[in-house]
N, C-alpha and C positions, 0 to 999 in steps of 0.2 A: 465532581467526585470528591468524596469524603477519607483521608486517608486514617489509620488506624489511631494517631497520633493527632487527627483533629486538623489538620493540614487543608484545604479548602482549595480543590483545583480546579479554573476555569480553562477550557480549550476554546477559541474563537477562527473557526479554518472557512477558510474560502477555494472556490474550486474555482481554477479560469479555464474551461473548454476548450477555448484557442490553442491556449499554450501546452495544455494538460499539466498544469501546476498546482498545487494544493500549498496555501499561505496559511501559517498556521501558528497562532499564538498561544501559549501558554502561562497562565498566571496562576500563582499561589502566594498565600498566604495561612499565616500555622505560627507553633510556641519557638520555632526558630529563624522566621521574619517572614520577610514575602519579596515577591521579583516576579520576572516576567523573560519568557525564553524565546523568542522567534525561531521559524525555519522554513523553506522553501522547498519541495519534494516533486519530482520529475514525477508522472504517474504515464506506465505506457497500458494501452489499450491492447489487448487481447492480439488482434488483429497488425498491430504493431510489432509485439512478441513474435509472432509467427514467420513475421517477412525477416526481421532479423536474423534468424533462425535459421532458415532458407539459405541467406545470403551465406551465413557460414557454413554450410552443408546440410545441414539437419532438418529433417522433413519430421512434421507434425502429425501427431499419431492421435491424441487426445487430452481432453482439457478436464480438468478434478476440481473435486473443490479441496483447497490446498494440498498438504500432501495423501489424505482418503483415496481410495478407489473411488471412492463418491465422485458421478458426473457434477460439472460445475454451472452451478444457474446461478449465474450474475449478481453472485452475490460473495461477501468474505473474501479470504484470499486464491488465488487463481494457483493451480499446479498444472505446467504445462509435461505431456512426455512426447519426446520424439526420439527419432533413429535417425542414424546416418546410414548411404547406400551400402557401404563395405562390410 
């Protein structure tokens, strides 16, 4: 990615399915130098989301794509709704 200012951004991310962890590097370079940002990101599965949920009270009602009414196909970002019994 190219930013407006000429700035030249590499992202370099790995996904470990084990762990469900996303490594992910960031490098740039531009008219006011260059560097490099690491980060490491928890990613939970749908299916994950849910039991968690559960275990707090809350029962799962249905799954969006973000926050849309639009149903969610596995893709973007996930909007989950649920209700508690009371």
């Amino acid at each position: 990615m190219r930013l407006p200012d000429g700035t030249l951004i590499i992202e370099e991310p790995t996904f470990d399915a084990i762990s469900g962890r996303v490594t992910t590097t960031w490098y740039w370079s531009g008219p006011r130098g260059q560097g490099q940002k690491s980060a490491s990101l928890r990613l939970y599965t749908a299916t994950e989301l849910i039991a968690l949920m559960a275990r707090g009270g809350l029962r799962f009602r249905s799954a969006h794509k973000g926050c849309s009414p639009d149903p969610f196909r596995n893709e973007g970002r996930l909007g989950i709704l649920a209700e508690t019994d009371t």
